[in-house]
C-alpha positions as CSV (number, residue, x, y, z in Angstrom):
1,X,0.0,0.0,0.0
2,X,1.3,3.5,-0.7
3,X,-0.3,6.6,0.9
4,X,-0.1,10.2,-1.3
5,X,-1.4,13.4,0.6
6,X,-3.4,15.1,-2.1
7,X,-1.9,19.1,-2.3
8,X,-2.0,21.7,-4.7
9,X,1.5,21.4,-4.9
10,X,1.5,17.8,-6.0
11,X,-1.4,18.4,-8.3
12,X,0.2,21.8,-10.2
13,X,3.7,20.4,-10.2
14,X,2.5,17.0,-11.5
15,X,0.8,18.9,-14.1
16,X,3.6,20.9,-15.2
17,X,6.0,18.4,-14.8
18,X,4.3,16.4,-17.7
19,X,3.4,19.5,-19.7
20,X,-0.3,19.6,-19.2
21,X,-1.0,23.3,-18.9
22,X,-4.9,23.0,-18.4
23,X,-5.8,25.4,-16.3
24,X,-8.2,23.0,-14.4
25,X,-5.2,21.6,-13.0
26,X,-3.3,25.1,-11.4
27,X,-6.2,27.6,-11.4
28,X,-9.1,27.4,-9.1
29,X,-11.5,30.5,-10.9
30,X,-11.1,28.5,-14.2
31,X,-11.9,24.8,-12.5
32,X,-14.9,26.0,-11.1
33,X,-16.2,28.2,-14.1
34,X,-15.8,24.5,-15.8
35,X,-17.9,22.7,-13.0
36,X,-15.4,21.3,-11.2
37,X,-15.3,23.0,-7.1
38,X,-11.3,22.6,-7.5
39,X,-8.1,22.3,-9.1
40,X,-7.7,18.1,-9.6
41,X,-5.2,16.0,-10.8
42,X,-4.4,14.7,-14.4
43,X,-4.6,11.3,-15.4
44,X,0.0,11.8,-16.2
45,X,0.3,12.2,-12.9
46,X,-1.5,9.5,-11.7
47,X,0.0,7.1,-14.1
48,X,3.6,8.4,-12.7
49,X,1.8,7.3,-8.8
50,X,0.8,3.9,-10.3
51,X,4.5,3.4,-11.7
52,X,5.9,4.9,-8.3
53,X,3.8,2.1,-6.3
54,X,4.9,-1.2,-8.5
55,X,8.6,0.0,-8.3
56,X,8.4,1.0,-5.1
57,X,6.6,-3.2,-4.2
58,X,8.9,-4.7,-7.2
59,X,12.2,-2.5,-7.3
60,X,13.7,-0.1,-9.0
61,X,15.3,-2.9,-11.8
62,X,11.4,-3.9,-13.1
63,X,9.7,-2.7,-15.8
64,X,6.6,-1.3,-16.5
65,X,5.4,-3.6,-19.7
66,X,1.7,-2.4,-20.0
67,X,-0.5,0.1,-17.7
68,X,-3.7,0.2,-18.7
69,X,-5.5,2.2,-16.1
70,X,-9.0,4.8,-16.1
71,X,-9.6,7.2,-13.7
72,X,-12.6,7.8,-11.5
73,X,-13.6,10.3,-8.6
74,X,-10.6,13.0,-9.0
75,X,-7.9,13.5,-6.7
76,X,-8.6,17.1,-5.3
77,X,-6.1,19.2,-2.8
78,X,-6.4,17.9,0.8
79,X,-7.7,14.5,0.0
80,X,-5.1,11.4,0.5
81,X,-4.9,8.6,-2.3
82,X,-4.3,4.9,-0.7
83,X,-3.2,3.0,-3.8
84,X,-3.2,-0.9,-3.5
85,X,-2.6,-4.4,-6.1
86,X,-3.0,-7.5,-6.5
87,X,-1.0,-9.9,-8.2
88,X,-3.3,-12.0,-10.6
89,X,-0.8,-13.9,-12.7
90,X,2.4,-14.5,-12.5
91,X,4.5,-16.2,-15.7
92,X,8.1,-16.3,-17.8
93,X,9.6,-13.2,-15.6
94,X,5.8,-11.2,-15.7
95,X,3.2,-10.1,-13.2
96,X,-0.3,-8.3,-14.0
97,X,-1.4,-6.4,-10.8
98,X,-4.6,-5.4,-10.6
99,X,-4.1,-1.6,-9.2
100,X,-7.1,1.0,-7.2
101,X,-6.1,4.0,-5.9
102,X,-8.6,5.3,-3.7
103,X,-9.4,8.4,-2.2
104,X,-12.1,10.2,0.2
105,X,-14.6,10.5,-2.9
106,X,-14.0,6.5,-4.3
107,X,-11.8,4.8,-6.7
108,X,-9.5,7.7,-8.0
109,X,-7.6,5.0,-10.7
110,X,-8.4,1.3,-11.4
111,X,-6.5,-0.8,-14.2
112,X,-4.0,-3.2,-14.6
113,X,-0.5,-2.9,-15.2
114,X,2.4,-5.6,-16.7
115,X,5.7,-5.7,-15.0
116,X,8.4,-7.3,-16.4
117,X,10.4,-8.8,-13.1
118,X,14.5,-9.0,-12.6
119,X,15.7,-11.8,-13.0
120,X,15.4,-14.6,-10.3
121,X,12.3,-12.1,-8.4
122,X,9.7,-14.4,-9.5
């Protein structure tokens, strides 16, 4: 399990950081004038939390082979996302984890992702 604190910073830095300049993800007036009641993340960012958590549970020396993920409820500033897997298969040096990351509002990101495992993990 990894826990992420939800904060503006993470959210407009994530955004920048994978060169989405929508303002729905820095600027609060322009969220809300689109619906939304704050700045939220983007779906880069989140796939960068999903990577961080299967590296973090593999090691640095896997690879990410297939992520196939969709988001949900958004991640909003002062929320905390609780991602989690599962490991459904395991074959020739691969795992597929099933991955949720939840926050206060549901499932923020569900999917799958492929890791290809160093050698002599499995």
């Amino acid at each position: 399990m990894l826990t992420i604190p939800i904060t503006r910073t993470l959210i407009v830095a994530g955004a920048l950081a994978s060169r989405d300049y929508q303002d729905v993800h820095h600027d609060t007036e322009a969220a809300q004038q689109k619906g939304s009641p704050e700045i939220f993340m983007n779906i880069l960012t989140t796939n960068g939390l999903v990577g961080r958590y299967l590296t973090d549970h593999f090691g640095p020396r896997c690879t990410l082979r297939k992520v196939a993920i969709r988001l949900g409820a958004p991640n909003y500033p002062g929320d905390t996302m609780v991602l989690s897997g599962t490991v459904t298969e395991v074959t020739d040096g691969t795992a597929v984890v099933r991955v949720v990351g939840a926050n206060g509002l549901g499932h923020h990101v569900t999917g799958t992702v492929t890791v290809g495992l160093p050698e002599g993990t499995a």
